[in-house]
LODREN-298633 format. One record per atom (N, C-alpha, C, O): x, z, y; residue in three letters. Coordinates in steps of 0.05 Angstrom, whole numbers, padded with zeros to 5 digits, always signed. Each point is the difference from the previous one (the first is absolute). Layout:
N
XZYALA
...
***
This chain:
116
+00613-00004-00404UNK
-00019-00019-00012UNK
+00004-00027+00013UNK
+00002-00003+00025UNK
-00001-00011-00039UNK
+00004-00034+00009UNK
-00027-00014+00002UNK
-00015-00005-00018UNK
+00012-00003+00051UNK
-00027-00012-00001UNK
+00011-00028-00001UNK
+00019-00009+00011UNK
-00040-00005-00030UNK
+00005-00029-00001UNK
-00032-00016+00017UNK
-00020+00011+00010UNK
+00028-00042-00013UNK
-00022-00014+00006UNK
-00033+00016-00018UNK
-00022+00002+00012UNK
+00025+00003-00030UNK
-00016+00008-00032UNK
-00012+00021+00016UNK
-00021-00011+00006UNK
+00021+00037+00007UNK
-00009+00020+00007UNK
-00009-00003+00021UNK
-00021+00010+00005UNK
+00035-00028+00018UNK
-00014-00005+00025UNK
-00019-00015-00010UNK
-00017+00002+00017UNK
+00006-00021-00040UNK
-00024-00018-00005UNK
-00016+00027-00009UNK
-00024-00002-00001UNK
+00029+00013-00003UNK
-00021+00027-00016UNK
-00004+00017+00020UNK
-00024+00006+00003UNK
+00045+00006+00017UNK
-00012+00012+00019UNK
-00023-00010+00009UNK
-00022+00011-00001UNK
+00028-00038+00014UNK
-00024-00020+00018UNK
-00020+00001-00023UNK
-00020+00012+00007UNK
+00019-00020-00031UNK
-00021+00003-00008UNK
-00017+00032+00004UNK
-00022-00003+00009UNK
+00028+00028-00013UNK
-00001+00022+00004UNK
-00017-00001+00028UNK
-00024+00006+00000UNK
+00036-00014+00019UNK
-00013+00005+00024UNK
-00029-00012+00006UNK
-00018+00009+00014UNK
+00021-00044-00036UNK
-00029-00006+00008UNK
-00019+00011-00018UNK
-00021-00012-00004UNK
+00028+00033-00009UNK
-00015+00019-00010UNK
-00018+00019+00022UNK
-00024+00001+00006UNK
+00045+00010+00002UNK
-00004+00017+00021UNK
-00018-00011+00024UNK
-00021+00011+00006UNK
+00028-00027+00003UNK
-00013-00027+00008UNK
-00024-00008+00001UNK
-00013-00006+00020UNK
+00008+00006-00038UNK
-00028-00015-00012UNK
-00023+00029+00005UNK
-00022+00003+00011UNK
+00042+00015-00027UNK
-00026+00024+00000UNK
+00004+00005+00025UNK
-00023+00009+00006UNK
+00035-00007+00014UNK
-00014+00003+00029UNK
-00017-00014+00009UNK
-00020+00007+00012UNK
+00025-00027-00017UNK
-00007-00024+00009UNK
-00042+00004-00008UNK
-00019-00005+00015UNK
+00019+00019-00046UNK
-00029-00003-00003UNK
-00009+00032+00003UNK
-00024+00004-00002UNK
+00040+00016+00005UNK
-00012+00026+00006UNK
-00013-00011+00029UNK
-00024-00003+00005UNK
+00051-00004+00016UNK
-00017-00003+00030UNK
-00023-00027+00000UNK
-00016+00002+00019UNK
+00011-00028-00036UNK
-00022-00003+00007UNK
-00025+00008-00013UNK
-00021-00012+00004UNK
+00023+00036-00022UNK
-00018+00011-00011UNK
-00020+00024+00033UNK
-00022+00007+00007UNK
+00048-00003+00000UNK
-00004+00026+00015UNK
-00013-00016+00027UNK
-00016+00012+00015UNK
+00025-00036-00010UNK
-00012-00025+00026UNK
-00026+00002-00015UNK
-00016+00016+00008UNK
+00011-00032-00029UNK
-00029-00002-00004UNK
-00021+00021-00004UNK
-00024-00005+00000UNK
+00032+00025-00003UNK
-00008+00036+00001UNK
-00008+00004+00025UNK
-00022+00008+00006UNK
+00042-00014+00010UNK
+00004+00010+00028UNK
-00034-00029+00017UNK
-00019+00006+00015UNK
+00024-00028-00025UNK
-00018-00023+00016UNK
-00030+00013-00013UNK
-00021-00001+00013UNK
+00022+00013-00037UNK
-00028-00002-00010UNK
-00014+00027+00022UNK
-00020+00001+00014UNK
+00044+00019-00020UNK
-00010+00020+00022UNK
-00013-00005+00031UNK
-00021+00011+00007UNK
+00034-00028+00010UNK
-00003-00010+00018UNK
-00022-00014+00000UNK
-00018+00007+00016UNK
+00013-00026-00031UNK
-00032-00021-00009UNK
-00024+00027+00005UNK
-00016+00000+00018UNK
+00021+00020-00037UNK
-00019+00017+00000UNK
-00012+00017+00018UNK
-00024+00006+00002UNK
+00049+00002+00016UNK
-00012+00013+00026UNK
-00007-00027+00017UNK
-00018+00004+00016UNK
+00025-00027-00017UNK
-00017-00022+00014UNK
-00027-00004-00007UNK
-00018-00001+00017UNK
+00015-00002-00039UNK
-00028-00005-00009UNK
-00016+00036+00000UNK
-00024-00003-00004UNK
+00027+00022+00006UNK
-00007+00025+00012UNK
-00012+00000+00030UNK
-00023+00005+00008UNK
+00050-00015+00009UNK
-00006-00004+00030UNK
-00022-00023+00013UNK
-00012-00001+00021UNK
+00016-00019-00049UNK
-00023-00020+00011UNK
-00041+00011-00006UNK
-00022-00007+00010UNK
+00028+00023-00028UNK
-00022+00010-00008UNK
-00004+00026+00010UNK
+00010+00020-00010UNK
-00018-00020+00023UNK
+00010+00031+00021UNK
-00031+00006+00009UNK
-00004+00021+00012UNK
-00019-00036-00018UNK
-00030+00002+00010UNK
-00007+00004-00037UNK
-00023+00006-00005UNK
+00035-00008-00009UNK
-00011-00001-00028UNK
+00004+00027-00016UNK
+00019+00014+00008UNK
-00031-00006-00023UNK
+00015+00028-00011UNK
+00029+00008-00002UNK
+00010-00018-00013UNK
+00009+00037+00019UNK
+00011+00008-00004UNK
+00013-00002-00030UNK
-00008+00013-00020UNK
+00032-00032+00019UNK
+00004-00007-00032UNK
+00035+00012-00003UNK
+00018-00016+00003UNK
-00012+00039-00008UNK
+00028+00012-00005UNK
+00019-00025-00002UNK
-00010-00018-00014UNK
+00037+00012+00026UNK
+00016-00006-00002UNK
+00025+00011-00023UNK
+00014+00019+00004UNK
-00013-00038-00032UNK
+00020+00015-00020UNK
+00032+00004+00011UNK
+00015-00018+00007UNK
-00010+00044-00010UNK
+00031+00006+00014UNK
+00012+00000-00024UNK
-00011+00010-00019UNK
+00044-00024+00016UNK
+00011+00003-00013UNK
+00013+00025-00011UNK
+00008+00019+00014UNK
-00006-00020-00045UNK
+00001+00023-00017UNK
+00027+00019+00002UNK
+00021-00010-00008UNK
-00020+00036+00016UNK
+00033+00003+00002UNK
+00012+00005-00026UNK
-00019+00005-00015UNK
+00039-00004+00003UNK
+00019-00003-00010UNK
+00019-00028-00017UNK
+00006-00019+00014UNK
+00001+00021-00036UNK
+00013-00016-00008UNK
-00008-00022-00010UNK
-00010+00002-00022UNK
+00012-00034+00038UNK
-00018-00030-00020UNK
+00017+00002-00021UNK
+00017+00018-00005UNK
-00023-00042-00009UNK
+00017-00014-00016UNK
-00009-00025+00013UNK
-00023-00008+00007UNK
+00050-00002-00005UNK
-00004-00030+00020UNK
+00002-00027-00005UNK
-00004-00023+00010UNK
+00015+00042-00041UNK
+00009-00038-00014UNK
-00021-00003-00022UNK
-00016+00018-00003UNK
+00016-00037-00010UNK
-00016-00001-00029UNK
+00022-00020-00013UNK
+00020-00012+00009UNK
-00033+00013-00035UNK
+00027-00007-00019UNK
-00013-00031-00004UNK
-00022-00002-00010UNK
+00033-00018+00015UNK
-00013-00031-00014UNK
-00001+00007-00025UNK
-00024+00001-00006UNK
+00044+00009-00021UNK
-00006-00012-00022UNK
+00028+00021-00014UNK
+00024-00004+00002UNK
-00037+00022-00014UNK
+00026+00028-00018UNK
+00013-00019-00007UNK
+00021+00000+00012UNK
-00023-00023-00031UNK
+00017-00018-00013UNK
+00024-00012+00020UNK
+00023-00004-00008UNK
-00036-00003+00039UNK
+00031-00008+00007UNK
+00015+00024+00012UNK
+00022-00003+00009UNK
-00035+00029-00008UNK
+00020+00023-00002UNK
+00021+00001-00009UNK
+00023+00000+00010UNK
-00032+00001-00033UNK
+00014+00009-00029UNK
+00018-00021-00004UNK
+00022+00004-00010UNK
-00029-00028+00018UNK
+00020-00020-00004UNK
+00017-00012+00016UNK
+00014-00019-00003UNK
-00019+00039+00029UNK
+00023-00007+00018UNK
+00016+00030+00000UNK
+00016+00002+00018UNK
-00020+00020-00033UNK
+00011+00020-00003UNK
+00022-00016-00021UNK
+00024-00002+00006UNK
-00033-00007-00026UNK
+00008-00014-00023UNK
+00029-00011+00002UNK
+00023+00005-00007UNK
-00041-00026+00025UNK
+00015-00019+00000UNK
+00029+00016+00031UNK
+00023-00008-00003UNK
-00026+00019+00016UNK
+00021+00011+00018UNK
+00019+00016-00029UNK
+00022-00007-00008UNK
-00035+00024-00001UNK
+00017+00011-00019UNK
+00023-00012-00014UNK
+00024+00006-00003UNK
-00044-00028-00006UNK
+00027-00023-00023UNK
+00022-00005+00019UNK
+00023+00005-00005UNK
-00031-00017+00029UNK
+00022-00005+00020UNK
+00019+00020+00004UNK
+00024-00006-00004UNK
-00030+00026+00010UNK
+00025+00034+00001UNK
+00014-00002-00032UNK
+00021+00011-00005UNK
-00032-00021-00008UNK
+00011+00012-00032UNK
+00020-00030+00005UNK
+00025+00003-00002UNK
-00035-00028+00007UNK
+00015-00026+00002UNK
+00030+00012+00012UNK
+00021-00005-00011UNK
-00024+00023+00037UNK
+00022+00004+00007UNK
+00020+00025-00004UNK
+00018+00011+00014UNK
-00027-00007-00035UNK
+00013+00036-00007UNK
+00004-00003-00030UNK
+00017+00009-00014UNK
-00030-00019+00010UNK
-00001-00001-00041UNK
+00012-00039-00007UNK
-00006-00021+00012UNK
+00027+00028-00037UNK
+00008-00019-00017UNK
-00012-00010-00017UNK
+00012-00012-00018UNK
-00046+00012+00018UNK
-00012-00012-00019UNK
-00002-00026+00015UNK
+00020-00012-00008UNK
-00029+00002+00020UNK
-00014-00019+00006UNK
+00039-00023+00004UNK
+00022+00011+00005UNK
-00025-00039-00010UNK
+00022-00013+00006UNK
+00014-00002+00022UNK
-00009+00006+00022UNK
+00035-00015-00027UNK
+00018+00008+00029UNK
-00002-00027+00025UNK
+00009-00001+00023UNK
-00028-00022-00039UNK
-00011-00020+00026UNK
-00019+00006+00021UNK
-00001-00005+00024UNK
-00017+00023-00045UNK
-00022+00007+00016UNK
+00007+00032+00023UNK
-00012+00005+00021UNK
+00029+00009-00031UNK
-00003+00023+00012UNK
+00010+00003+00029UNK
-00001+00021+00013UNK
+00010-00043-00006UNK
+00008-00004+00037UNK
-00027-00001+00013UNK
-00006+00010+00021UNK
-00008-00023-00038UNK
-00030-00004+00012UNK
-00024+00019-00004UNK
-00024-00004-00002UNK
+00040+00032+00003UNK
-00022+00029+00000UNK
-00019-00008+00021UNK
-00024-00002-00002UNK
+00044-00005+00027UNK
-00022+00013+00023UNK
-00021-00019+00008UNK
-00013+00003+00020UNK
+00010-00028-00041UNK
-00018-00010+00007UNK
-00026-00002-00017UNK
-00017-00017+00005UNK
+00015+00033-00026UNK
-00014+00014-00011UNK
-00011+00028+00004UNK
-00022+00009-00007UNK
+00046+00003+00022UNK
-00013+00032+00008UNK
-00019-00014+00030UNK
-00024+00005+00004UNK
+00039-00021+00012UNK
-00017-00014+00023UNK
-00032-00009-00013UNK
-00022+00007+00007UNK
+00029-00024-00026UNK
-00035-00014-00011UNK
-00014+00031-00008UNK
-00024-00001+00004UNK
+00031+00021-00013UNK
-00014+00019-00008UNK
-00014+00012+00016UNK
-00023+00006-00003UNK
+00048+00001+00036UNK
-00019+00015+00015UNK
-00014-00011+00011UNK
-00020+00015+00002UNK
+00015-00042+00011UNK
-00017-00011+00014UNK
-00016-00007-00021UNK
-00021-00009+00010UNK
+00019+00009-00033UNK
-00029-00006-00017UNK
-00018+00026+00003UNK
-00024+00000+00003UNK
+00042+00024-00003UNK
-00012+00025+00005UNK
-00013+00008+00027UNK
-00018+00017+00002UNK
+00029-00029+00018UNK
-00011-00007+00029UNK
-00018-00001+00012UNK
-00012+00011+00019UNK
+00011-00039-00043UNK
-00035-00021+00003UNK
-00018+00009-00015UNK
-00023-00008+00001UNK
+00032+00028-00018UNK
-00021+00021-00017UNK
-00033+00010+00011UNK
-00023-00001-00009UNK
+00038+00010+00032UNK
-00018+00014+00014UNK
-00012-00019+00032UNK
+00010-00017+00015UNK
-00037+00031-00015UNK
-00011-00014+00032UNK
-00011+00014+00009UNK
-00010-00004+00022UNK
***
């Protein structure tokens, strides 16, 4: 397989995929983690007042992301797709088809920013 410039711009895009959703799983799990902490503070300060349960987090599986908007899903699924077909299929013209990977690139990072 011949890697060109074109695939290394798509890898890197790829990764700030990867990227990003760490990026907001762990400060989902920071602000999880601070709210918990707030709570046994405000528990410990009230310690002459009734007895008010501290909420423990739930075990098993979150969901961590939420979707901004199905539409830029779908349209950065979309739009990545046309880019793979730009560079595998004879439909599209022979000016444009050097320039797959910067369309499969705009696809995934539209798909990226999808989510927060």
């Amino acid at each position: 397989m011949k890697i060109d410039w074109g695939t290394v711009v798509v890898g890197l895009a790829i990764l700030v995929v990867y990227g990003r959703m760490a990026l907001i799983r762990g400060r989902k799990r920071r602000l999880e983690r601070q709210a918990l902490l707030e709570q046994k503070r405000e528990a410990k300060k009230q310690k002459n007042r009734p007895h008010t349960p501290v909420a423990q987090p739930e075990p098993g599986v979150k969901i961590t992301y939420q979707v901004i908007s199905w539409w830029l899903v779908g349209g950065g699924l979309l739009i990545t797709l046309v880019g793979i077909a730009m560079r595998y299929s004879t439909l599209f013209p022979v000016t444009l088809q050097p320039y797959w990977w910067a369309v499969t690139a705009a696809g995934i990072l539209l798909f990226a920013f999808s989510f927060k």
